[in-house]
Structures are given as C-alpha cells and as structure tokens.
C-alpha positions, 0 to 999 in steps of 0.5 A: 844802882848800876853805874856801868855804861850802856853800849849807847853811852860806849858809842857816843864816847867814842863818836866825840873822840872820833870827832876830836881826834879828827878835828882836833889832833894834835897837829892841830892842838900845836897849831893853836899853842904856836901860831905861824910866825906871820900871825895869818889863821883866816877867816875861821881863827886857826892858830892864833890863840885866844881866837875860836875856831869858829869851823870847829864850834859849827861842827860840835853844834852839828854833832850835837854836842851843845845840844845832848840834853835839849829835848827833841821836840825843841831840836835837841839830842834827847839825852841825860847828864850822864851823856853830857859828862861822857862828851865833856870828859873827851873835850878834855882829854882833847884840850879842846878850848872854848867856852864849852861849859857856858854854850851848853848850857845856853844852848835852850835858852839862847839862839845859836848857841845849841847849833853852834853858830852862837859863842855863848861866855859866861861868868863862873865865880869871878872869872869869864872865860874866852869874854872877847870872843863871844857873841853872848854872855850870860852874867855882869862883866861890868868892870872886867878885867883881862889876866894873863892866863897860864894856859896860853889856850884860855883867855881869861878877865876877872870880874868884881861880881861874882855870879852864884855857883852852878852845880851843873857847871861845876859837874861838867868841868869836873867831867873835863878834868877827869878826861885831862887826868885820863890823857896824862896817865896815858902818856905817862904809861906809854913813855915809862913803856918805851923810854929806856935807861940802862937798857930797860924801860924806865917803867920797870923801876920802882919810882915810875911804877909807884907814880903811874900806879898813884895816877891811875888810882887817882883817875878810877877814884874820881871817874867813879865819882863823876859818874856818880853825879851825874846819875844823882845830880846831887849838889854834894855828890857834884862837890865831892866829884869836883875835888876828886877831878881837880885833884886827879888832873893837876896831880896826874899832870905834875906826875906826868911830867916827872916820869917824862923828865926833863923833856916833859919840861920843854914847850914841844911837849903836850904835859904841861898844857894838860897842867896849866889847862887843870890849873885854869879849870880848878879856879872856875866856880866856887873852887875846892875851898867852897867845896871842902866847906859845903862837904864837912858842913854836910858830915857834921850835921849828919854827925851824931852828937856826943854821947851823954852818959847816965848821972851827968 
C-alpha cells in the first residue's frame, strides 16, 4: 500500500494554505486574540473573539472545504478522507477557528453548511464548540453550560448528555493537531536558527537540539499514523492516530515554548495559542482514555493465551 501523496493531493495541500495564509495570517490571527480596544469588528465579526468571521466561513465553503467529500453529482468536490485530513491538517496549523469538524460533516446533510452560508455546531463528547454562533446544531444541548475556555479562540458549553463518538471526527481533529504539531516544530526550529547566546545560535546546543529532534520525531510518528487512517478508516487506526496527534501537538507546543524561553511565555507570542488550541482539541470526543481503553482491548483479545504445558 502506498502512503505517498499524489501531485493532486500536493496540490490541494498547498491550495488550503495558500487560502489560509491569505486570508487567515497572522495579522489576522492577532486580529482575532486581540480585539480593538473599542470592541468595534463589523458586520462580519472580525477581532472579537468568540464571533465567526462569517467572510472567511463563505469563502472556505467557495473553496470547497466543507464540501471535499460530498459527490459531485450532490455539489460537492468528489474527493476522499484522505483529501479531507490534508485540508484539516493546514486549518490547524493556521489555528483557524470555528466549528470546522461539525459544518464538515453536515455539509450533505444540512442546507448551507457545505457553501458555507450555514454554521453548523455539534456536540463532541460532552462538549459543543462555538454553540452560540451558530445557525445549526447537530445533538441535545438541552442544559448547556457555558465554560471559560483556555483558548481565547474556542468558545466552549459543557452539555449533561453526551453524544455517541464519531470515528470521523475523531480522524479529522487529529488531522488538526498533526498540523498544530507541524507549526511549533517549525517555530522552534526557526528560533533555535536565529536566536543567539554566547555568539552562536541557541540550536547548536545540545539541550535544543535534543528538543526540536524529539518534536519532529513525535510529528513524522504521528503523521504516518493519521494518514494511515485516513486510508483505512478504521475505528482502531483512527484511535491510534488520535493518541499520537494529540500527543505530538500539546507536547510539541510545551517543547515549543522552552526552546523560545521566556519569550515564548509572553501574549505577543504565537506558541501558547497552538498549546491551548491542543489542549482544547484533546478533550473533544472520547478523549485518550477512551482511546487507550479501545487499543489495549483490542491487543488482548488478539493475545494468544498462556501457554499450557503437557501433563498439567
């Protein structure tokens, strides 16, 4: 089986982060973390957090983002899981906010949703991300409460019951993380490049080094295991995959900021968005325990049993 991209796939990669880095920089990223002082963002919402930018939204549903999976013949792209994990994974390297995961997969189902002229909020787990800003949502939030929320970008309410997992869900937040991991390993890279103490780069040392080596492992481990997924759709592969990613984002993020040091700790910086945007990610769904438990009930079952020896 072969895992390796196709130039299609390449090209559609690089199509989402054009769009991303076009639309959604890190002007605009700021923008959204640090509203003006006046509180005043238009008619679409910019730069006031917890409300969607509604231009932006339009625009991914132009560009087919909600719809990668839907047939042509019903509107849609055409195209597989594997094109969907691709276009999540540069949402999340962007930190691009919104109900991502729930307006995808509405999008055959509700009206709008697949254009993005309809903000579809679903419950994951307990949990409904981004439920006061949307036109739909998907599960009982009957009872819904609001929390404060450590990513400034994720609005959250906590619901009393929960909704059965989605295995595609699941994939395509991991496929966010994977893309969060990527960005801070980045970022840690380019720092230990430029930054200097005692008139070399800080990456020359062996403690940095030993870091950013670590994050990148943790990201090619988890890459491979995504895509995998994707390919096989497996509830099993998707768990695996899901453990992997959210250890590789919350990890590399908290990596991330000690090779940055003390500025890495400040507001102006981007790393501890990409830590709290993981940490928001990892308590969707199920969450690792679920996952661990699903994984070692698996390995036992298929375990051979004791061995018996002759005469006992």
């Amino acid at each position: 089986m072969d895992f390796r991209l196709t130039d299609d796939q390449r090209a559609l990669r690089a199509g989402v982060r054009e769009l991303l880095v076009r639309r959604f920089g890190r002007e605009r990223l700021r923008a959204a973390v640090d509203p003006p002082r006046n509180g005043s963002a238009g008619d679409e919402g910019h730069g006031v957090p917890g409300v969607l930018d509604r231009a932006l939204w339009r625009e991914l549903g132009e560009a087919g983002f909600f719809a990668l999976r839907l047939p042509e013949a019903r509107g849609g792209v055409g195209l597989g899981l594997p094109e969907a994990v691709l276009a999540f994974e540069e949402a999340g390297r962007a930190l691009l906010p919104g109900p991502l995961v729930a307006t995808h997969l509405a999008a055959g189902n509700v009206p709008g949703a697949a254009t993005g002229e309809c903000v579809v909020a679903a419950v994951d787990g307990t949990l409904v991300e981004w439920l006061d800003a949307a036109d739909v949502v998907r599960g009982d939030v009957t009872g819904a409460v609001a929390m404060r929320s450590v990513d400034p970008l994720t609005p959250l309410h906590r619901v009393p019951r929960p909704s059965p997992p989605d295995p595609v869900a699941a994939l395509l937040t991991a496929a966010e993380q994977l893309g969060s991991a990527a960005r801070t390993c980045d970022l840690a890279v380019q720092h230990a490049r430029t930054r200097e103490q005692f008139g070399q780069p800080i990456g020359a040392f062996q403690a940095v080094k030993h870091l950013c080596s670590e994050m990148l492992v943790r990201v090619e481990v988890a890459r491979a295991a995504v895509y995998a997924a994707a390919v096989t759709a497996d509830p099993l592969d998707i768990a695996a995959a899901r453990l992997l990613a959210d250890e590789a984002a919350q990890l590399g993020a908290r990596d991330c900021l000690q090779v940055h040091g003390g500025m890495g700790f400040t507001w102006e910086s981007d790393v501890h968005l990409h830590l709290k945007r993981a940490w928001s990610r990892a308590r969707r769904g199920e969450g690792a325990a679920q996952a661990e438990e699903a994984l070692a009930e698996d390995l036992s079952a298929s375990a051979p049993g004791p061995a018996v020896r002759p005469g006992t």
